[in-house]
C-alpha positions in Angstrom: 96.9 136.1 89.9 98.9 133.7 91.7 98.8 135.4 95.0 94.6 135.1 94.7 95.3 131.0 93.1 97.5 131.0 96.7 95.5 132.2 99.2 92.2 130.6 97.5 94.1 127.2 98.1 94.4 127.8 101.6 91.3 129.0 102.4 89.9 125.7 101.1 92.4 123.9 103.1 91.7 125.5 106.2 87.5 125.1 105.3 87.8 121.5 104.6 89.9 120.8 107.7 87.8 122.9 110.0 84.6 121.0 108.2 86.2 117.9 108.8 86.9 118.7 112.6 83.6 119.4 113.3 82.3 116.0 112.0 85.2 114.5 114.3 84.3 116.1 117.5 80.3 115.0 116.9 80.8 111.9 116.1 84.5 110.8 117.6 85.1 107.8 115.5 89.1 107.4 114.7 88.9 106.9 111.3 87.5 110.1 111.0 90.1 111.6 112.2 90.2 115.5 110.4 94.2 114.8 108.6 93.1 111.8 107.1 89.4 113.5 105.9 90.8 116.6 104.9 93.7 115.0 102.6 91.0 112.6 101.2 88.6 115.4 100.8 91.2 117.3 99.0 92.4 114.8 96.8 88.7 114.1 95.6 88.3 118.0 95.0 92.0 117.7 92.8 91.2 115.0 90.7 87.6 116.2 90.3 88.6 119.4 89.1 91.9 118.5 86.9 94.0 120.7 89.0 97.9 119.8 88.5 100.0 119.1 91.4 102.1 122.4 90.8 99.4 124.3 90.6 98.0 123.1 93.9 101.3 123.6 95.4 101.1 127.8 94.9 99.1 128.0 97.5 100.1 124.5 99.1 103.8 125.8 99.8 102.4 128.5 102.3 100.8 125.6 104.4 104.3 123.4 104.7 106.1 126.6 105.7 103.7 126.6 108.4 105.0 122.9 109.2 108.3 124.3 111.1 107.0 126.5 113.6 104.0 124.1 114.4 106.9 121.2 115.4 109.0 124.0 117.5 105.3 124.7 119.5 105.7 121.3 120.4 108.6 122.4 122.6 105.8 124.3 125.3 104.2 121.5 126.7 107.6 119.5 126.8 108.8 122.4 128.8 106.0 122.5 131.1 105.9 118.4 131.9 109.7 118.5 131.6 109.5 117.3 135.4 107.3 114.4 134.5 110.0 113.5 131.8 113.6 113.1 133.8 111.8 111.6 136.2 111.1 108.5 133.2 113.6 109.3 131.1 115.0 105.4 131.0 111.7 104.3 130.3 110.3 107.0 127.5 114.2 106.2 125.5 113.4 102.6 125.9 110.2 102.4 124.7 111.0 104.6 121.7 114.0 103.0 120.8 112.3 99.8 120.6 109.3 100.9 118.9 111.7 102.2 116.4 113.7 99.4 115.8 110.5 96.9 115.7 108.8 99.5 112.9 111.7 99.8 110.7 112.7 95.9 110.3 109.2 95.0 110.6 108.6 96.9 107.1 111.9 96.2 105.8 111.5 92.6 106.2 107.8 93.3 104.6 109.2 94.7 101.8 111.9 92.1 101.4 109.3 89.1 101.5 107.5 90.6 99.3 110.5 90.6 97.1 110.8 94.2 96.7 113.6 96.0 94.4 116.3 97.8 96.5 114.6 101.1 96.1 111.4 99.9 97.5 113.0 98.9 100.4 115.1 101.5 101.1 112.6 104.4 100.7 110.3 102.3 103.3 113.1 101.7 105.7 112.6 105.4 107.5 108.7 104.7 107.5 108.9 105.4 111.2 110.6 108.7 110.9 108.8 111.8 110.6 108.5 112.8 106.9 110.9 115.9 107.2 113.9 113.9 108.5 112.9 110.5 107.0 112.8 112.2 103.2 115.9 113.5 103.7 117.4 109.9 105.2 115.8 108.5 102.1 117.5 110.9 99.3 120.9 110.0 101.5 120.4 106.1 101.1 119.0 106.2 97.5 115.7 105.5 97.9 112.9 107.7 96.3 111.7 110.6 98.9 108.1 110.6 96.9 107.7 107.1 98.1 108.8 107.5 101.3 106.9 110.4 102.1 103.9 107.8 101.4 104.8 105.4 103.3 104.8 107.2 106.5 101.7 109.3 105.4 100.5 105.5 106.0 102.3 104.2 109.2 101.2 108.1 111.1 97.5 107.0 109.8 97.3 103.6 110.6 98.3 104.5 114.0 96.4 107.6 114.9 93.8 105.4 113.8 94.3 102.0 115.2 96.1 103.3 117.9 92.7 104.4 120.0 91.5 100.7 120.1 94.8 99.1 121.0 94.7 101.0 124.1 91.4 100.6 124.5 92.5 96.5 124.1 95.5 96.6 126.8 93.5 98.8 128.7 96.1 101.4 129.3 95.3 104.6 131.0 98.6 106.1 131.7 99.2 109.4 130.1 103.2 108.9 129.3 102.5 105.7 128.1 99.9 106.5 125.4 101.7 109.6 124.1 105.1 107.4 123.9 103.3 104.9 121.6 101.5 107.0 119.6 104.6 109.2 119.3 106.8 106.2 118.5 104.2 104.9 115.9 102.2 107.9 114.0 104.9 110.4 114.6 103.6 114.0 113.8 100.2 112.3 113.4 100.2 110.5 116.5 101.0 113.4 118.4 98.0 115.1 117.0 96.0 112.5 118.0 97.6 112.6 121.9 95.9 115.8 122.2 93.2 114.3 122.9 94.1 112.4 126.1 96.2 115.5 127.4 98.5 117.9 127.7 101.4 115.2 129.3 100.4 112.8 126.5 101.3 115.3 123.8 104.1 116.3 125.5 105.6 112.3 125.9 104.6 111.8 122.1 106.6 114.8 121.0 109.8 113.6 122.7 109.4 109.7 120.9 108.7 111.6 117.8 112.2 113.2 118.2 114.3 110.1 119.6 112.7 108.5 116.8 113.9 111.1 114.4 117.8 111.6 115.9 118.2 107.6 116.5 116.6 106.7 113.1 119.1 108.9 111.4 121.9 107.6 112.8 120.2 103.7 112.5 118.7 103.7 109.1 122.2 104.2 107.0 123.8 101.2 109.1 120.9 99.3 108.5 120.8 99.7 104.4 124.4 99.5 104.8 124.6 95.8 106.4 121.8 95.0 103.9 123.5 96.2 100.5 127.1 96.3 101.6 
């Protein structure tokens, strides 16, 4: 019974998201970008239909084992533009790093305007991590992982979506420089979205998704350190 509850589950994902594709690629407006769609799409069809989280998650498991080998696939087109990326290396860890460091105090200093508890701020202080390292960097600081995991759910859409008319704004064209700031920003979203200006793109916002990862995890615990001694 729970294989057939399993693979029904991912059938619909897979049907909702394809759905939802097609819709983006006739129409092409961000906010209809398919990951953000397809969750609200299913989150209609759970509350709608009284399914339990748990339950949902028999067959929602299979889909984040899938999550693993989908980030090591990113490593292909890195290999193939690795040329493109020694020769900017300087530049591409700059800009990253400073993306970085401008997300995480920008929310942290949000949260603690606001006058957010400790726990608040601590679970949105990896916000610009990607959710697999930044839940983990979470648990480690004491913040709650649940909340964090929603936090960057929201940074990775905001981006992905907002990102298209910010560089439509600046007018930037460059390939590097689009996948470095939507990789920097929206993470494992953002790099989704690069696809769509090109194979060097995706392959820029894949590396900024990973400097972002190793130098948030070695920045976020000296950061909630210096801020709760």
């Amino acid at each position: 019974m729970n294989i057939l509850l399993a693979v029904g589950i991912v059938l619909m994902n897979v049907a909702i998201y394809v759905f939802m594709a097609l819709v983006y690629r006739r129409f092409r407006f961000p906010f209809l970008l398919p990951a953000l769609t397809a969750t609200a799409t299913v989150v209609v069809i759970l509350l709608g239909f009284h399914i339990s989280y748990d339950t949902y998650m028999i067959g929602g498991e299979w889909i984040n084992r899938l999550l693993g080998p989908a980030v090591v696939s990113l490593a292909y087109p890195l290999y193939k533009q690795r040329q493109v990326l020694w020769e900017n290396l300087p530049a591409i860890l700059g800009g990253t790093v400073i993306g970085l460091l401008v997300g995480m105090f920008s929310g942290i200093l949000l949260a603690a305007g606001f006058g957010f508890t400790k726990l608040y701020v601590l679970s949105i202080l990896p916000k610009s991590i990607t959710t697999a390292v930044a839940i983990q960097i979470s648990d480690s600081l004491g913040g709650d992982s649940s909340l964090t995991s929603v936090f960057v759910m929201l940074a990775g859409f905001t981006g992905a979506i907002g990102g298209p008319y910010i560089i439509k704004l600046f007018r930037i064209h460059s390939a590097p420089d689009i996948g470095i700031g939507l990789g920097t920003a929206s993470h494992a979203l953002g790099t989704a979205k690069a696809l769509e200006y090109g194979e060097e793109a995706v392959s820029m916002s894949s590396v900024a998704m990973t400097v972002c990862a190793i130098v948030g995890s070695i920045i976020a615990p000296l950061i909630a350190w210096i801020m709760y001694p």
